[in-house]
N, CA, C and O of each residue as an XYZ file, in Angstrom:
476
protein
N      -6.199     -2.678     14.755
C      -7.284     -3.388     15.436
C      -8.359     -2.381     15.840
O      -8.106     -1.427     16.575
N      -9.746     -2.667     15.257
C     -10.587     -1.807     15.858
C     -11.969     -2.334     16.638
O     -12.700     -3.230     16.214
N     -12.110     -1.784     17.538
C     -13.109     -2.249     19.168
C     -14.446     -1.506     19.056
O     -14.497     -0.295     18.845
N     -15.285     -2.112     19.173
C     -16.442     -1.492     19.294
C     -16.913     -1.853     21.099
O     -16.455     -2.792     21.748
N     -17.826     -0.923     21.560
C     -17.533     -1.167     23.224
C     -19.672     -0.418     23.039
O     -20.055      0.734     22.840
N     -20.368     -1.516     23.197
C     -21.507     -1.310     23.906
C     -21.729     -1.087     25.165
O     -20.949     -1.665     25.922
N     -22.817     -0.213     25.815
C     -23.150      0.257     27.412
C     -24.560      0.569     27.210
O     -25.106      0.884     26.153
N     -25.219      0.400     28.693
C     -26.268      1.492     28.588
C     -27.527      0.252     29.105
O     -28.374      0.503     29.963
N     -27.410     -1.151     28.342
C     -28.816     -2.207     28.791
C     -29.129     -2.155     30.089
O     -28.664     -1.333     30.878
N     -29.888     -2.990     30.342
C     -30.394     -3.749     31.482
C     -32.193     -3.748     31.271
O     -32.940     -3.682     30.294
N     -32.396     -3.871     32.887
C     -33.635     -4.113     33.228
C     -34.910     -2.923     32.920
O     -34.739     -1.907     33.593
N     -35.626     -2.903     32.398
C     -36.995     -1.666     32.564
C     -38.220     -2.165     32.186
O     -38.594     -3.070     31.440
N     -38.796     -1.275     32.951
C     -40.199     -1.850     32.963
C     -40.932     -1.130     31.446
O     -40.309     -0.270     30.823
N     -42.145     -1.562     31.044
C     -42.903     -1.159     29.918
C     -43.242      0.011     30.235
O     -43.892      0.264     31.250
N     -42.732      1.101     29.179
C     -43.153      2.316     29.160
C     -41.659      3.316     29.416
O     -41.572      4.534     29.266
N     -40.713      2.480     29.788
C     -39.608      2.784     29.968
C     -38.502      3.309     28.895
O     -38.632      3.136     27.684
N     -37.452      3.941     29.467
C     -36.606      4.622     28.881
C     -35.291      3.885     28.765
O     -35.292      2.829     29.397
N     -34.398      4.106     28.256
C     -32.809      3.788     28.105
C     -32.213      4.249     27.273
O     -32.868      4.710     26.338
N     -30.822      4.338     27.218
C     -30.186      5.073     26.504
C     -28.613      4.061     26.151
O     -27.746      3.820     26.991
N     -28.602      3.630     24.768
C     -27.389      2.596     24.877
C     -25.854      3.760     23.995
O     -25.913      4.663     23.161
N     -25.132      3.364     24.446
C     -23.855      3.903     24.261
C     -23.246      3.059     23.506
O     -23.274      1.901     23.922
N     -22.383      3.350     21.965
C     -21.357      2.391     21.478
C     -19.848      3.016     21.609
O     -20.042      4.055     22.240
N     -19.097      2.965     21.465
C     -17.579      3.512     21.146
C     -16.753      2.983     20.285
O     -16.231      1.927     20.643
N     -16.384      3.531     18.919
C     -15.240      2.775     18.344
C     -13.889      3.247     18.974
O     -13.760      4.341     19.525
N     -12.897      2.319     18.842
C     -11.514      2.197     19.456
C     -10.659      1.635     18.206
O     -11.092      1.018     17.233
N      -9.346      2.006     18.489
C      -7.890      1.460     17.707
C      -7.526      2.380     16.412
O      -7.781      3.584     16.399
N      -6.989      1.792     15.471
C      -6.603      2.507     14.541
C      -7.637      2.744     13.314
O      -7.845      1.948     12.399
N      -8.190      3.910     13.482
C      -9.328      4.264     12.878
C      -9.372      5.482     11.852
O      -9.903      6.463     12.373
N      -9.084      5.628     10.934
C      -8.778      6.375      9.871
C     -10.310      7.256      9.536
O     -10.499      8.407      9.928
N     -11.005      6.701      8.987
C     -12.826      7.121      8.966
C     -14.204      6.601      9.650
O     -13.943      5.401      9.564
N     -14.772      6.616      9.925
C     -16.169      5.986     10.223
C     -17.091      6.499      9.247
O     -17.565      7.634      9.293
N     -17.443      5.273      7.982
C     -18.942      5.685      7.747
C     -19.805      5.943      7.539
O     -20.258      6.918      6.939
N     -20.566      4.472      8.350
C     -21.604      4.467      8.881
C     -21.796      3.514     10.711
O     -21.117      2.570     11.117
N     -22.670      4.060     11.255
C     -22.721      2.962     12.565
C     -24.051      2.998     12.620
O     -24.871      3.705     12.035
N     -24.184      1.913     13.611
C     -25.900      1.832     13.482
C     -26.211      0.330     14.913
O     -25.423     -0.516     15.336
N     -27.167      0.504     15.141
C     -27.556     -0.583     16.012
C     -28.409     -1.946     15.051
O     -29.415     -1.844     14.349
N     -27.588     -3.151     15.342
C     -29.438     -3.992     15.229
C     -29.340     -4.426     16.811
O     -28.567     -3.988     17.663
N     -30.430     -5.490     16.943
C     -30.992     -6.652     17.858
C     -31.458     -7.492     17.174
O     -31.848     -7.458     16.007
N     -31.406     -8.675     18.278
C     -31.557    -10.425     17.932
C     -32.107    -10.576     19.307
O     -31.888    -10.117     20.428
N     -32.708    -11.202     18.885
C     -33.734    -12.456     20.276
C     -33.235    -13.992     19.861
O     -32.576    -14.314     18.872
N     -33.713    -14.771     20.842
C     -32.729    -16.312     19.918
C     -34.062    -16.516     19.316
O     -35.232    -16.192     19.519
N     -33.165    -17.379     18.264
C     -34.249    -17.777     16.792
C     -34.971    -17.340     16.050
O     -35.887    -17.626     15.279
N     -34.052    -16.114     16.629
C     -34.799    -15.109     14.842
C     -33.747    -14.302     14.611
O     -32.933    -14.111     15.515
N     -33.578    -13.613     13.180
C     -32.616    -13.111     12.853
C     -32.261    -11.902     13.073
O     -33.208    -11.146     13.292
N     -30.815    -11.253     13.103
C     -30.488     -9.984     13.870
C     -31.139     -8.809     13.126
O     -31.024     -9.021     11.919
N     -31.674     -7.844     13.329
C     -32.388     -6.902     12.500
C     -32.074     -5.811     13.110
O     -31.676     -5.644     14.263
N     -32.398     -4.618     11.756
C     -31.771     -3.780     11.797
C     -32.685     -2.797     12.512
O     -33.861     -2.738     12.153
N     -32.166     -1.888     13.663
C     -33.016     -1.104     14.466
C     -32.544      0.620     13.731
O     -33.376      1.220     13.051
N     -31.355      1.132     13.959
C     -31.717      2.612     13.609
C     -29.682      2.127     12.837
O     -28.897      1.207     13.070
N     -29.649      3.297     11.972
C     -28.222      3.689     11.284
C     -27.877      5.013     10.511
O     -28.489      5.348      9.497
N     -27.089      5.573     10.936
C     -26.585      6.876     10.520
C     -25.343      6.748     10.037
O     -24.420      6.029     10.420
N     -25.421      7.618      9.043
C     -24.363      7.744      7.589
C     -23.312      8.749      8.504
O     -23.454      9.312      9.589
N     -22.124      8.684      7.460
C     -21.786      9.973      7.499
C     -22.087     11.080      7.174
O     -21.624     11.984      7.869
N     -22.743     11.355      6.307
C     -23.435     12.348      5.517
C     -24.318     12.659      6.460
O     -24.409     13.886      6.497
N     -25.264     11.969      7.524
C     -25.450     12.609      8.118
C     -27.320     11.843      8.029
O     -28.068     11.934      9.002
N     -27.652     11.318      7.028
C     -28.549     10.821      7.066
C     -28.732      9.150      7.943
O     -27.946      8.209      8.053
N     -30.367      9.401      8.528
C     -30.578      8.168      9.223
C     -31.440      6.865      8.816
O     -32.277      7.235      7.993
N     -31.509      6.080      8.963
C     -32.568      5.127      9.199
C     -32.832      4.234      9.886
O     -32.009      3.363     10.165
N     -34.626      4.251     10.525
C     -35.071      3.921     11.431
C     -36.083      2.806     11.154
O     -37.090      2.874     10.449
N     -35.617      1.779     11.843
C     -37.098      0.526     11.500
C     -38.377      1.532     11.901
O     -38.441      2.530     12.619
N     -39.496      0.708     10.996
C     -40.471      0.825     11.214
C     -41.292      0.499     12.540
O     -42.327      1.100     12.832
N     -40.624     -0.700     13.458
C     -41.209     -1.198     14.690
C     -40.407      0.035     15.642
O     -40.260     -0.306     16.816
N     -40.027      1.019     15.391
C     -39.379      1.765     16.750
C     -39.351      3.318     16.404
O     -38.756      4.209     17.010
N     -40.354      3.427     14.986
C     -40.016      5.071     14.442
C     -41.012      5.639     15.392
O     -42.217      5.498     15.598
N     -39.774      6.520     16.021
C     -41.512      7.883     17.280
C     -41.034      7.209     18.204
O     -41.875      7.459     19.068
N     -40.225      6.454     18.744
C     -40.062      5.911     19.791
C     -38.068      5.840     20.299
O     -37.423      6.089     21.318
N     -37.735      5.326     18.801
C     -35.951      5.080     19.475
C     -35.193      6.819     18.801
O     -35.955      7.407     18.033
N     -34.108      7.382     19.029
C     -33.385      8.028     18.095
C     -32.276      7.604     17.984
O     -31.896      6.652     18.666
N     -31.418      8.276     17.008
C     -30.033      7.269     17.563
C     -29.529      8.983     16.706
O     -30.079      9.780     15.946
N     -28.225      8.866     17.379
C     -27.316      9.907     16.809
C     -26.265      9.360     17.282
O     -26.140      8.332     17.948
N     -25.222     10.385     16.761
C     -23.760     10.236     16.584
C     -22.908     10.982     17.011
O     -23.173     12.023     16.409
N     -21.803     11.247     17.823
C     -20.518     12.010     18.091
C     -19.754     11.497     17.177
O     -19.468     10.303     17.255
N     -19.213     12.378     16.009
C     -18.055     11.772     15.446
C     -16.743     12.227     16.216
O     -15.734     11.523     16.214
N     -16.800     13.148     16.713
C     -15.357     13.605     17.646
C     -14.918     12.347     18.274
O     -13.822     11.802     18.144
N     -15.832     11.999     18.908
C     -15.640     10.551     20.030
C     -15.813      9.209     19.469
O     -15.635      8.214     20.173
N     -16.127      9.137     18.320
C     -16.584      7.768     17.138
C     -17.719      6.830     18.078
O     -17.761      5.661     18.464
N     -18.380      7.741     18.174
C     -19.604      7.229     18.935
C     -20.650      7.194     18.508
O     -20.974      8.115     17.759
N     -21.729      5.996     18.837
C     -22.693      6.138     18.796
C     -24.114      6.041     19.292
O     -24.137      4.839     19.556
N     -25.486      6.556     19.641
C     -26.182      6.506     20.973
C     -27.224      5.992     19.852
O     -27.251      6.231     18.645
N     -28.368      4.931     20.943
C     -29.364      5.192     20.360
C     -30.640      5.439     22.079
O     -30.542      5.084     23.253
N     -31.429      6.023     21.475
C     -32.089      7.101     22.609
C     -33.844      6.082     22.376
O     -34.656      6.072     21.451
N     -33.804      5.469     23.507
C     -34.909      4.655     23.569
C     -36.417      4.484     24.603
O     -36.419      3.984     25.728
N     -37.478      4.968     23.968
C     -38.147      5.545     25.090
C     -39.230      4.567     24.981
O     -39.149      3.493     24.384
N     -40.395      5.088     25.691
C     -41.612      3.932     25.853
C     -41.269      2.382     24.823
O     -41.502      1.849     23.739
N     -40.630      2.236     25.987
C     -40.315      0.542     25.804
C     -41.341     -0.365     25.912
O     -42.289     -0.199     26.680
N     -41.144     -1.782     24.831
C     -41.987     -2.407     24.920
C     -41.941     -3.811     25.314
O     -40.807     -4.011     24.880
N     -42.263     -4.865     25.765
C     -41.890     -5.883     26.326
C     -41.194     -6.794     24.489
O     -40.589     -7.848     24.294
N     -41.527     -6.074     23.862
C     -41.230     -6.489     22.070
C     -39.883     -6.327     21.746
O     -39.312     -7.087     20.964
N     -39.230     -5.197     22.404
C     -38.265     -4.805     22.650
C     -36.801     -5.404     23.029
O     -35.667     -4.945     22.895
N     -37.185     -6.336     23.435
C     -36.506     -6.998     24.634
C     -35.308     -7.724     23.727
O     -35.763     -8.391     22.797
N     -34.217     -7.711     23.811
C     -33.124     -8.250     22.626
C     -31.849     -7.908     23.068
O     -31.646     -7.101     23.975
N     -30.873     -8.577     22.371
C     -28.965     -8.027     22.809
C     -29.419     -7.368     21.368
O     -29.992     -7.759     20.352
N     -28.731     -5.926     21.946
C     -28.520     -5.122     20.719
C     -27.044     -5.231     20.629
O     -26.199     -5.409     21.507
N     -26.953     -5.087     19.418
C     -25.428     -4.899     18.632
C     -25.324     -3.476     17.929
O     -26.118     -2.996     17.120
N     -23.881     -2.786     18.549
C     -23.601     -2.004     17.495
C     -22.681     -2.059     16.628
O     -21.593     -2.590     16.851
N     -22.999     -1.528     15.558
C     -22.085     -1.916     13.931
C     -21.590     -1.045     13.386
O     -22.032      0.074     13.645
N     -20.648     -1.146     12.561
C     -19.806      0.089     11.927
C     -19.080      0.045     10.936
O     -18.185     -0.799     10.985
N     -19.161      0.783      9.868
C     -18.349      0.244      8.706
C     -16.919      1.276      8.965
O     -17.124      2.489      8.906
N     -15.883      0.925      9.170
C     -14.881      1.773      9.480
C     -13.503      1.501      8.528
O     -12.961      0.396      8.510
N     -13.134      2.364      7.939
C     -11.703      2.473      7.423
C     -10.223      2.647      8.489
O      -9.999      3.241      9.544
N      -9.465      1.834      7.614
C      -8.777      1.890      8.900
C      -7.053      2.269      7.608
O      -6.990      1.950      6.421
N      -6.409      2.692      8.089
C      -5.145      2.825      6.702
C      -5.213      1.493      5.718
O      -5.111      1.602      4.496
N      -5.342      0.610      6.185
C      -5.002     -0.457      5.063
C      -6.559     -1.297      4.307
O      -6.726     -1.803      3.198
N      -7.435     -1.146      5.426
C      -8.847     -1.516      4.656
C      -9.769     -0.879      5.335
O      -9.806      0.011      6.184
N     -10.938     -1.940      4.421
C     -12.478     -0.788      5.477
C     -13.308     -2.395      5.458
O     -13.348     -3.308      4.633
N     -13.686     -2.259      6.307
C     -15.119     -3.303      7.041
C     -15.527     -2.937      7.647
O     -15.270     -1.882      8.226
N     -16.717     -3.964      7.848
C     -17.547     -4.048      9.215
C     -17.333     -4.663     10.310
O     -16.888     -5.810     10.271
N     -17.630     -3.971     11.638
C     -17.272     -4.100     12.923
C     -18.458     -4.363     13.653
O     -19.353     -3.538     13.467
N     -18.760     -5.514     14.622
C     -19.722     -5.559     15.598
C     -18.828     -5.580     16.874
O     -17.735     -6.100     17.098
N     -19.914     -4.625     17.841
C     -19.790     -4.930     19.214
C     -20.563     -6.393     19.721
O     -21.384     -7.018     19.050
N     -20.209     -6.651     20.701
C     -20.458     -7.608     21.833
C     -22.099     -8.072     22.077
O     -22.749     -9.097     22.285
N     -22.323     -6.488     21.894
C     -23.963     -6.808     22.280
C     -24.192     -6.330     24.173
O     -23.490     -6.516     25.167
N     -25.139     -5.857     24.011
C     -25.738     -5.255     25.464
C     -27.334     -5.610     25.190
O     -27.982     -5.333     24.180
N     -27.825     -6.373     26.502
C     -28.807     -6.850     26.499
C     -29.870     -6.028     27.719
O     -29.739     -5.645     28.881
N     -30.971     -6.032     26.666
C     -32.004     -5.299     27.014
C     -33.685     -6.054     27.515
O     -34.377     -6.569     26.637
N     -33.922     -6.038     28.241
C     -35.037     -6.493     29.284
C     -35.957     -5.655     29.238
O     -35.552     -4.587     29.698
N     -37.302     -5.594     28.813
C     -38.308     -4.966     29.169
C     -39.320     -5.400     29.859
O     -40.257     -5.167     29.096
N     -39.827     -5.951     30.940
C     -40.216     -6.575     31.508
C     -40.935     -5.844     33.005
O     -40.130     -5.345     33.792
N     -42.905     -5.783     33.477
C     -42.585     -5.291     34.387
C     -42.582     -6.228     36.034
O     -42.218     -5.662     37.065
């Protein structure tokens, strides 16, 4: 069984900072790739930043110069680093992960941590 564990949302005003936290958990053989999207209701979940194993990233176009996202693989973690926020912003982010585990490999979503930009 493997857990993905989002942290880090809440409230900020425009121009603001945050920093969201993911964690994979359980029986986890490899990670990879992980990556964040967000969803607002009635529109579809999209993809915000994702890092390979290899080591390469990618970053939407609505957040390049603005979000980073990196990775601890020691800790099967993953951050994304979010600065001058925009009220555009505003969404449950999800983090995702393609993870091997001894017997298969899929994809994993977290829960979602919801983000407010608002001043």
């Amino acid at each position: 069984q493997v857990q993905l564990v989002e942290s880090g949302g809440g409230l900020v005003q425009p121009g603001g900072s945050l920093r969201l936290s993911c964690v994979a958990s359980g029986s986890i053989f490899s990670i990879y790739r992980m990556g964040w999207y967000r969803q607002v209701p009635g529109k579809p979940r999209e993809l915000v930043a994702s890092t390979h194993v290899s080591g390469g990233t990618n970053i939407a176009d609505s957040v390049k110069g603005r979000f980073t996202i990196s990775r601890d693989n020691a800790n099967n973690s993953v951050y994304l680093q979010m600065n001058d926020l925009k009220p555009e912003d505003t969404a449950i982010y999800y983090c995702d992960a393609i993870i091997a585990t001894l017997t298969a490999g899929m994809a994993y979503w977290g829960k979602g941590t919801l983000v407010t930009v608002s001043a």
